[in-house]
PAFIVO-786112 format. One line per 4 residues: number of its first residue (from 1); their letters; for each residue x, y, z of C-alpha. Coordinates in steps of 0.2 Angstrom, whole numbers, plus 5000, padded with zeros to 4 digits. Each point is the difference from the previous one (the first is absolute). Example, Ala and Ser with C-alpha at 12.3 -4.5 7.8 and 13.67 -1.06 7.14 Angstrom:
BEGIN
1) AS) 5062:4978:5039  5006:5017:4997
//
This chain:
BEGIN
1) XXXX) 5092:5719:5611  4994:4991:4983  4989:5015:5000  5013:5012:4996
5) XXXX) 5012:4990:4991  4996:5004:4984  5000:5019:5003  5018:4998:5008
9) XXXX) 5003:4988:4982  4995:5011:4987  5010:5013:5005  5017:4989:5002
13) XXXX) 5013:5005:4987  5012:4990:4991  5013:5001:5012  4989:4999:5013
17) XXXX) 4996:4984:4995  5016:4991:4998  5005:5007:5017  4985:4992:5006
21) XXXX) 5003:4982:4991  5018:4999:5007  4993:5004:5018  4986:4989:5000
25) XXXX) 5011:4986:4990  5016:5001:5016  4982:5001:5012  4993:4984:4994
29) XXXX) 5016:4990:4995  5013:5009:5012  5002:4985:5010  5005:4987:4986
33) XXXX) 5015:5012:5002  5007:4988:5016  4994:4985:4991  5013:4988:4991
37) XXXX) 4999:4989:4986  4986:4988:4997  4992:4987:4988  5008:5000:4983
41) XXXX) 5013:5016:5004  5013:4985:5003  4996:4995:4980  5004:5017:4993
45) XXXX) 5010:5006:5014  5010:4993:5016  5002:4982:4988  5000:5007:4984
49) XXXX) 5019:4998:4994  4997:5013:4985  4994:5014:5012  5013:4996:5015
53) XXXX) 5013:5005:4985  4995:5020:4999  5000:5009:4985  5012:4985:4992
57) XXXX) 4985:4989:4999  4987:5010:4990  5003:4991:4984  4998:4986:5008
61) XXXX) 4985:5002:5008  4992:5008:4982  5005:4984:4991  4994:4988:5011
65) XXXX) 4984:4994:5007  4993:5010:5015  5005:4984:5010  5017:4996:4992
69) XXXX) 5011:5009:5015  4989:4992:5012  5003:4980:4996  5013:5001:4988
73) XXXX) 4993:4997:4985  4984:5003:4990  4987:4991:5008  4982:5003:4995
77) XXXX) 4989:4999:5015  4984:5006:4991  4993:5001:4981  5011:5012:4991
81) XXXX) 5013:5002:5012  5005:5018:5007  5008:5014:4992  5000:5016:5011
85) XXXX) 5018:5008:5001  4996:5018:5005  4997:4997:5017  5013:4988:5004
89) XXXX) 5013:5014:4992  4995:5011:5014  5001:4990:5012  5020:4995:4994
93) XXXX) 5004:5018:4997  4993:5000:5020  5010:4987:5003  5015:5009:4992
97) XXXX) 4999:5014:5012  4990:4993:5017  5006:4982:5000  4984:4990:5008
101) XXXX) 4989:5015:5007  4982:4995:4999  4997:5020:5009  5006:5007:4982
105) XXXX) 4992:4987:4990  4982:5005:5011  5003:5017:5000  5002:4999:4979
109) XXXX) 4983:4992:5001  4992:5011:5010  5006:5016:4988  4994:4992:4985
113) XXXX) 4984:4996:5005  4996:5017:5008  5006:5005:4981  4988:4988:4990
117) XXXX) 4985:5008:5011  5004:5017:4994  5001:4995:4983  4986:4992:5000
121) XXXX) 4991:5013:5006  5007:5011:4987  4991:4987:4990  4985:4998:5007
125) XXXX) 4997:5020:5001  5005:5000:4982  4987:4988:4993  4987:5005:5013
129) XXXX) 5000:5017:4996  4995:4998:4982  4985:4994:5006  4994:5006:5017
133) XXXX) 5001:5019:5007  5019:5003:5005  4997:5002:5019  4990:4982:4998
137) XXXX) 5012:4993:4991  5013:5004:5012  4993:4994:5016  4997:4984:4992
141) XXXX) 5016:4998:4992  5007:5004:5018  4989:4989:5010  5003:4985:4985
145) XXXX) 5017:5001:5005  5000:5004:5019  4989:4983:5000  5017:4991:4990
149) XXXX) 5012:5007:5008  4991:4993:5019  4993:4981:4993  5007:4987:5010
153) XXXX) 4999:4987:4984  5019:5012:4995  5009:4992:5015  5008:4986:4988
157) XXXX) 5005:5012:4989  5006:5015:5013  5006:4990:5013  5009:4988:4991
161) XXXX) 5015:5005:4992  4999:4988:4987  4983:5010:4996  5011:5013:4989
165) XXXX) 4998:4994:4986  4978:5005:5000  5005:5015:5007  5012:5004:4986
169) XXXX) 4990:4990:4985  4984:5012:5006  5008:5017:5003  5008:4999:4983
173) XXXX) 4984:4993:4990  4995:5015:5008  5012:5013:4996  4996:4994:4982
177) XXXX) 4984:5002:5001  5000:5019:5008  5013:5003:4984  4986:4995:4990
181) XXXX) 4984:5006:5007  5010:5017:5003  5014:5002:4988  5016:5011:4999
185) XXXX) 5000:5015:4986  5014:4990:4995  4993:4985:4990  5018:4993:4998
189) XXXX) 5002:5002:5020  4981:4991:5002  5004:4986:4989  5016:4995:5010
193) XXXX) 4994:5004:5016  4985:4987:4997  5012:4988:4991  5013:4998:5013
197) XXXX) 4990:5002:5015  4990:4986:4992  5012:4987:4996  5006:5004:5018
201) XXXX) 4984:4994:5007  5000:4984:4992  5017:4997:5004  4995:5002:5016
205) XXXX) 4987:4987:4998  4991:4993:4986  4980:5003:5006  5006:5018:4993
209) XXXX) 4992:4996:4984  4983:5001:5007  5002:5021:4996  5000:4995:4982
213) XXXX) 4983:4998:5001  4996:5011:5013  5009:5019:4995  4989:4996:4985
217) XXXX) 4982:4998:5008  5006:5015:5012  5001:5012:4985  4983:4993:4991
221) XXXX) 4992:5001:5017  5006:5018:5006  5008:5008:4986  4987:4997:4985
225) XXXX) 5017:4999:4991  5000:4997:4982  5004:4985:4993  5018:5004:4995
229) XXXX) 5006:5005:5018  4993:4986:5008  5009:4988:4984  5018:5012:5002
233) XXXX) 4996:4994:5020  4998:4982:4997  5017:5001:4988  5011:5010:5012
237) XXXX) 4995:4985:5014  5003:4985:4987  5013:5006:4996  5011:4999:5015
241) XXXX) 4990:4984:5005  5005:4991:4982  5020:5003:5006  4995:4993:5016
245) XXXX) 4991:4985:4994  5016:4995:4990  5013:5005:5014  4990:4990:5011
249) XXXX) 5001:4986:4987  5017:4999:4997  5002:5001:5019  4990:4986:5006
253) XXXX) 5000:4990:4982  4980:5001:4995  4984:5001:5010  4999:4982:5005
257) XXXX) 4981:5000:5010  5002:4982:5003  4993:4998:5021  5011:4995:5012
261) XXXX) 4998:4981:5005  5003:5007:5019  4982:5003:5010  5010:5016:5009
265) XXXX) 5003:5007:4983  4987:4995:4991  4982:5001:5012  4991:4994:4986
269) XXXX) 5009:4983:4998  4986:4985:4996  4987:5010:5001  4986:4998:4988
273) XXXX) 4992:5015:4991  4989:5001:5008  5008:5002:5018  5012:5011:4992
277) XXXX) 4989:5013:4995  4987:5000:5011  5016:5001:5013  5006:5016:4992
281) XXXX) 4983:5007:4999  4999:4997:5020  5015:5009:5001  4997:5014:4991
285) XXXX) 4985:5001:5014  5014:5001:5012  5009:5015:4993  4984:5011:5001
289) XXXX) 5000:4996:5017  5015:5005:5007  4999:5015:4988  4985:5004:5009
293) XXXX) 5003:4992:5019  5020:4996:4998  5001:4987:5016  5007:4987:5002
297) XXXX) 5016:5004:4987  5012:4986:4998  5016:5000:4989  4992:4981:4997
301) XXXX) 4987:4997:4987  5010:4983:4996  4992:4983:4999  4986:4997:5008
305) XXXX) 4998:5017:5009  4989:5005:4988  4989:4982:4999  4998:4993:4982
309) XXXX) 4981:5000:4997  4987:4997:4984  4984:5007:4994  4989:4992:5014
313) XXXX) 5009:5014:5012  4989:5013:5004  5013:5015:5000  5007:4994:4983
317) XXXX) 4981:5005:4994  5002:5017:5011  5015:5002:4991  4991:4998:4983
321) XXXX) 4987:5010:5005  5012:5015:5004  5009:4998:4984  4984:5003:4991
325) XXXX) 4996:5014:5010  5014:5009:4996  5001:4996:4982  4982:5006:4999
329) XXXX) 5005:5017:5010  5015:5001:4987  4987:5000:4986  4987:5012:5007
333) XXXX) 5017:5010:5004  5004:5003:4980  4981:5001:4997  4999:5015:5011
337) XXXX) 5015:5009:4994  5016:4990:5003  4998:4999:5017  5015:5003:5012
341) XXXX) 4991:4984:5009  5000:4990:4983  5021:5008:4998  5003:4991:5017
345) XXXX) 4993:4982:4997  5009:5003:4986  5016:5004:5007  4998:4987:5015
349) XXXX) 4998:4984:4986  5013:5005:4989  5013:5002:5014  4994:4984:5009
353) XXXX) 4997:4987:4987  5019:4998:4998  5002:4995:5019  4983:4989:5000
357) XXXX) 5008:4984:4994  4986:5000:4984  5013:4999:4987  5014:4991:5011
361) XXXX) 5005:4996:5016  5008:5014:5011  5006:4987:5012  4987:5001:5014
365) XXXX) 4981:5003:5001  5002:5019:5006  5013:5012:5008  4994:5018:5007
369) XXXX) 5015:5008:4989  4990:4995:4985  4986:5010:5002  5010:5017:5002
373) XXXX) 5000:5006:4983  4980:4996:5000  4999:5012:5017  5002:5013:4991
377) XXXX) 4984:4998:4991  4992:4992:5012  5003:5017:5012  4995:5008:4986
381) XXXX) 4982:4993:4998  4998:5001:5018  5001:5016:5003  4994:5008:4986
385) XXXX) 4984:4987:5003  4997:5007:5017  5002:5019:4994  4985:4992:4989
389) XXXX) 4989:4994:5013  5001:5018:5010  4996:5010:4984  4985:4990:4997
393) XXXX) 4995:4988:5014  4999:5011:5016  4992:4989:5010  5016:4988:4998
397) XXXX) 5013:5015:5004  5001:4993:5018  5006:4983:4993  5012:5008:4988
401) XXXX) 5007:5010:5015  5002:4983:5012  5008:4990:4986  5012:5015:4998
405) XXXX) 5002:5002:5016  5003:4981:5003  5014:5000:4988  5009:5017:5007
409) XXXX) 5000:4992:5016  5001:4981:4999  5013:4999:4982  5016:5009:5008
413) XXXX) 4999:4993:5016  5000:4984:4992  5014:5004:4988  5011:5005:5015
417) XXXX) 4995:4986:5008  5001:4988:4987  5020:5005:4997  5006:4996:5013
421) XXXX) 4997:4980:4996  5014:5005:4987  5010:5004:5014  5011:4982:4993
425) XXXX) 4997:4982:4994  4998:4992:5018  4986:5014:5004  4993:5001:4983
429) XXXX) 4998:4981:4999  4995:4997:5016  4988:5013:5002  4992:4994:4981
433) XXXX) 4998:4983:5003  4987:5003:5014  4992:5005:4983  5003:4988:4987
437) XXXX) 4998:4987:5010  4996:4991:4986  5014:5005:4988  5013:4987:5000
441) XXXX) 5014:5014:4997  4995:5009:5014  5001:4985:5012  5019:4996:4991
445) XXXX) 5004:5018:5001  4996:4999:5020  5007:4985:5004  5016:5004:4989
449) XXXX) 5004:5016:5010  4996:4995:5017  5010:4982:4995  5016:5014:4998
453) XXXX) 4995:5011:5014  5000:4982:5012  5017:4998:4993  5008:5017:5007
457) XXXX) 4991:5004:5016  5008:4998:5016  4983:4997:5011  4997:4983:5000
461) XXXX) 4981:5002:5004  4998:5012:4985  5012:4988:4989  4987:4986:5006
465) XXXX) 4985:5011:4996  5007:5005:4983  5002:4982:4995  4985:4991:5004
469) XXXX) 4990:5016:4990  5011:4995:4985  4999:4982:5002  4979:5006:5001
473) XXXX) 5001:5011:4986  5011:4988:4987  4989:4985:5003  4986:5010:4996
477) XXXX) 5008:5008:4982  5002:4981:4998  4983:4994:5002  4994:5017:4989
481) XXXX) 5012:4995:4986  5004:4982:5004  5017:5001:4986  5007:5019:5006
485) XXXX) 5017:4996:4998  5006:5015:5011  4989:4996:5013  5006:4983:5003
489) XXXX) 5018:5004:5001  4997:5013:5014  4988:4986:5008  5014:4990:5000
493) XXXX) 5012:5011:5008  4989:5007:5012  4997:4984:5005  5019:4994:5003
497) XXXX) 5006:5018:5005  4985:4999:5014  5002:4981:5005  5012:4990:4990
501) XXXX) 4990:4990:4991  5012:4994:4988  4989:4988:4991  4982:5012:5000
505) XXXX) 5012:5012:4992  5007:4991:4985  4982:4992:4998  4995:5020:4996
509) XXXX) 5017:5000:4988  4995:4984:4993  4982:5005:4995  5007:5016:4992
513) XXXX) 5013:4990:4993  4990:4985:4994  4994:5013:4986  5015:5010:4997
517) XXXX) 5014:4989:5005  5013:5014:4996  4991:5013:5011  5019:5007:5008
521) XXXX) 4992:5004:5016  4990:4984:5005  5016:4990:4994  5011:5010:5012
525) XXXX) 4989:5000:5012  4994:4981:5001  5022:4996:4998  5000:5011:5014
529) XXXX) 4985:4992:5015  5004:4985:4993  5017:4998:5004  4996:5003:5019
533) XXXX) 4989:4985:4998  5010:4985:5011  4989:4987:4995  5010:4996:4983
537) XXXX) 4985:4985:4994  4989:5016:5000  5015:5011:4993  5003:4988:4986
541) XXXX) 4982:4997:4998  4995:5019:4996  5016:5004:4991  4996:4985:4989
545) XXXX) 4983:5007:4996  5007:5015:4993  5012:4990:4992  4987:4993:4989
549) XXXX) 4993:5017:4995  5018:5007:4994  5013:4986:5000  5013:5011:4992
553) XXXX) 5002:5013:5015  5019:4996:5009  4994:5007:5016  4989:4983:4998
557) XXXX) 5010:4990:4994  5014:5004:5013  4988:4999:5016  4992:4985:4994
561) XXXX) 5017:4991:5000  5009:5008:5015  4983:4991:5008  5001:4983:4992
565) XXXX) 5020:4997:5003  5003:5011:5016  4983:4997:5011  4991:4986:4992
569) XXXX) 5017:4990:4997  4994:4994:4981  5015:5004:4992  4994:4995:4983
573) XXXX) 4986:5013:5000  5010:5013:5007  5014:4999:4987  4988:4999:4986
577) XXXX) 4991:5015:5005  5018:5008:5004  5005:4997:4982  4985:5007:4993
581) XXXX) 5006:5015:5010  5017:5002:4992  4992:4998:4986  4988:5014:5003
585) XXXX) 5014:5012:5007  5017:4995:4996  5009:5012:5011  4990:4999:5016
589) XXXX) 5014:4993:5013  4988:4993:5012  4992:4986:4989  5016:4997:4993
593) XXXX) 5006:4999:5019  4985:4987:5004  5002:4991:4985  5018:4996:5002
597) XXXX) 4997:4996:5018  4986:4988:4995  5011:4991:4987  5015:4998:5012
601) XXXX) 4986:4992:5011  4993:4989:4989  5019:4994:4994  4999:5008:4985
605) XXXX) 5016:5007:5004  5005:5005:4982  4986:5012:4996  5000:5007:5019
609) XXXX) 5018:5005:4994  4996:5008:4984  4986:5009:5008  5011:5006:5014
613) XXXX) 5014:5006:4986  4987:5010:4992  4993:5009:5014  5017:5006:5006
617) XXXX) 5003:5009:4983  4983:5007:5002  5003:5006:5018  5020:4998:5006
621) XXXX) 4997:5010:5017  4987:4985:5007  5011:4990:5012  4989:4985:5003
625) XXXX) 4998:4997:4981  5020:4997:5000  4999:4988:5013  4989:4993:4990
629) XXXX) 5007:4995:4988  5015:4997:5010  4992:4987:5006  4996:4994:4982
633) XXXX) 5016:5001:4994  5005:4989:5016  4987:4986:4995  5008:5001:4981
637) XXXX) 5016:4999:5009  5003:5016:4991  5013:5003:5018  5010:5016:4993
641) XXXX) 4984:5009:4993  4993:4997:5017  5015:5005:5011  4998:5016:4987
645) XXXX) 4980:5003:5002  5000:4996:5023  5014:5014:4998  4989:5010:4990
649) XXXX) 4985:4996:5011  5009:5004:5017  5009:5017:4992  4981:5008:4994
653) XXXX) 4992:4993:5019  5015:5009:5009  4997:5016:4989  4981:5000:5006
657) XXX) 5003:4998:5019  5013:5013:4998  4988:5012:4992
//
């Protein structure tokens, strides 16, 4: 079969070929079509406020932060923060028309990657023809490409909805680069085709600006262009990425590449140099291999999937090694000729070295996503290396034929395979975690969607099996990344949801909330386990402890003095911490309730009436509150104001049993 491959490839036309790339593209990725949404599709899709408004919400999502929709308000996660409005347009002008309809939104992938392969083909034929025999040229353009469009590492990209936004920053970079390498009779045409189709890509996402460099070296490498066409290149693509740059400026208010002070966005966090480097080079080991043996994948590279290590590691040294080794076959390359070898080194380093957290942090030590730009070239070299060997090592053909025949067989079964762990969250996460079962985002992840699984199945033994994995899951994200707030406010849910352990839940909410006492969740929640607590010593204790952390909080305030006066009976306390309440929140009815209620008790009878008289203005449809202060005006011997307020009382009780 690889025997007569490239015969069958040389003779493929044009339209041949694009009828191929969609066929084998709905072969590989057909079944994400049943798939639904997974990962971060609910931050720029189903929980994105600005894409759930259609077409209305466009101009808001190109000025706003990629993020903005998602958490209501801009909220830099990593260095730099996000701009990337292209993709998240389509998928509101999808939402427009489809509602929530994750088929459509696969569907779109599926069609634009298929796409991007033929053009890059285009491409690939284009530059490799200027160099090798056309029937050459061809089959390895083909084969480059056919060894793309299969690789397993493009399941994050492909699979995943939210992925769109590689697939649309590539296949523009690349329509603007066949426009270049191959333009129109019409220079005017050429130069807006480049320009808009250019600017689109990088608002699709921002690693676009790698092809400023790269168009460029393609042109010197293949084309022996002149100077001037490769300078008239380099303008039309700094051009449209000058108006980006200050788009994306005004947008997200300046390039602020402070790091996180979050380990999950920020992997790098503490680290020494030393460990930081030597950690990236590792990793850089890691992306070779799954570009050459892509098992296991894993949407997780978080902390500590990937271990921190330093230069006494033995792989860090591999990896050194590797990087000299290619940078000495990039200079042999240009030595003999500009190479199409030395082009793709080129190309992979250039595309890369913005996702390889060198010049800042991308938020985690690796992603598969961020090698797909580099695949290209990587494909590239591989092939056009192993089209080498046969010319001139025919002793090695046999290997060449079993590597090739290795990744024919072995990448689109794994791709097929491989999407169906997108199916959703709970099988992406679960499914992943057996992986990274050292990432402390993975083990939150799991635990986090089988802690809401727990909560709506109906099988009790599943329910119980689904809960103790989380509990498992979240106290090992914990013991990974001992202050992962997410982690140990589903720990504490899991934990009351599976066996009402009021006061091991708030303890999770306090240790979140002992470093951000204002975290809203951890504050509901804790308010919420701890007032099934019966033991009110403990009650009082724990809500005291917060207390000291955020004294100012009414919810605080108000328990804390419900507690003292109503269970505890020390009316002085309780009054106290009630006043500080009313303080706090004038209108709330129910501390003015307890407060008036605790001054009638401790024969303060005068300010119990005062307290009463201002809560019935605030709410006059509260029956109890007007017996209240009944009563008062009773003990002041105010008797008509009280004949007019037990009237009152009795009239708006009658109304409520009567409705």
């Amino acid at each position: 079969m690889l025997k007569k491959l490239p015969s069958i490839l040389k003779r493929i036309s044009n339209k041949q070929a694009l009828l191929v790339f969609f066929l084998l593209s709905f072969i590989i990725y057909g079944n994400t079509l049943v798939n639904d949404y997974a990962l971060d599709d609910s931050i720029v899709i189903t929980k994105n406020e600005f894409t759930k408004k259609g077409i209305s919400g466009i101009t808001d999502i190109f000025t706003s932060e990629s993020f903005t929709g998602f958490f209501g308000r801009q909220k830099e996660l990593v260095a730099g923060g996000r701009y990337r409005p292209l993709s998240m347009a389509t998928f509101a002008i999808e939402y427009e028309f489809f509602g929530l309809n994750p088929f459509i939104s696969h569907f779109i992938n599926i069609i634009l990657y298929a796409l991007l392969c033929w053009i890059l083909f285009q491409i690939l034929f284009t530059l490799l023809k200027q160099k090798l025999e056309f029937d050459k040229a061809k089959i390895i353009a083909c084969i480059a490409v056919l060894l793309f469009l299969i690789h397993p590492i493009h399941t994050e990209v492909v699979a995943n909805i939210k992925g769109r936004d590689e697939i649309l920053s590539l296949l523009f970079s690349l329509v603007a680069f066949y426009f270049i390498i191959k333009p129109l009779s019409n220079k005017i045409i050429n130069f807006c085709v480049v320009l808009i189709s250019f600017f689109v890509a990088l608002l699709s996402k921002e690693n676009a600006i790698a092809f400023v460099f790269i168009i460029p070296a393609a042109l010197w490498y293949f084309n022996k262009s002149n100077f001037k066409h490769i300078a008239y290149s380099l303008g039309v693509l700094i051009l449209p990425t000058l108006v980006f740059l200050i788009i994306r400026n005004s947008v997200l208010g300046g390039f602020n590449a402070t790091p996180s002070s979050e380990l999950m966005n920020n992997p790098f966090l503490g680290l020494e140099g030393n460990e930081k480097y030597a950690t990236i080079l590792f990793t850089l080991l890691i992306y070779f291999k799954l570009l050459i043996f892509p098992h296991p994948l894993t949407f997780d590279y978080y902390p500590f999937h990937i271990p921190v290590v330093d230069f006494s590691n033995e792989f860090v040294w591999l990896s050194v090694g590797l990087v000299l080794m290619l940078f000495i076959s990039f200079i042999s390359g240009l030595r003999r000729g500009r190479s199409v070898i030395s082009f793709s080194i080129i190309g992979f380093a250039a595309s890369f070295v913005l996702m390889s957290n060198l010049f800042f942090s991308v938020g985690t030590f690796m992603n598969e996503r961020f090698v797909f730009v580099a695949s290209v070239f990587w494909c590239l070299g591989i092939v056009y290396l192993g089209f080498l060997i046969i010319e001139k090592r025919e002793k090695l053909k046999p290997i060449v034929l079993i590597v090739g025949l290795y990744m024919l067989i072995f990448y689109p079964t794994k791709t097929i395979a491989r999407n169906m762990a997108w199916k959703n969250d709970f099988t992406l996460f679960t499914t992943d975690v057996k992986t990274s079962v050292n990432s402390a985002k993975s083990n939150c992840s799991a635990g986090g969607k089988l802690w809401e699984e727990g909560k709506i199945t109906k099988a009790q033994n599943l329910q119980k099996e689904y809960y103790q994995l989380s509990e498992y899951y979240l106290r090992k994200a914990v013991q990974i990344h001992p202050t992962y707030t997410d982690a140990w406010v589903l720990l504490g849910n899991v934990l009351y949801d599976s066996k009402k352990e009021a006061l091991e839940s708030a303890k999770c909410y306090l240790n979140v909330l002992r470093r951000n006492p204002t975290h809203e969740n951890a504050r509901k929640n804790f308010d919420i386990v701890m007032q099934q607590e019966k033991d009110k010593k403990l009650q009082l204790q724990y809500y005291l402890e917060l207390w000291k952390l955020d004294s100012m909080d009414y919810t605080l305030n108000y328990r804390l003095g419900v507690i003292e006066g109503r269970y505890l009976g020390n009316l002085p306390n309780g009054i106290h911490y009630l006043e500080r309440a009313v303080k706090i929140a004038p209108n709330k009815t129910e501390a003015l309730k307890d407060l008036g209620t605790a001054y009638g008790m401790s024969h303060q009878i005068e300010k119990a009436y005062n307290v009463f008289k201002r809560a019935v203005k605030i709410d006059p449809n509260d029956d109890q509150m007007f017996y209240n202060l009944a009563v008062s005006c009773m003990q002041l011997g105010l008797e008509d104001e009280a004949k007019e307020n037990f009237t009152k009382a009795a009239h708006l009780k009658a109304s409520k049993q009567n409705n």
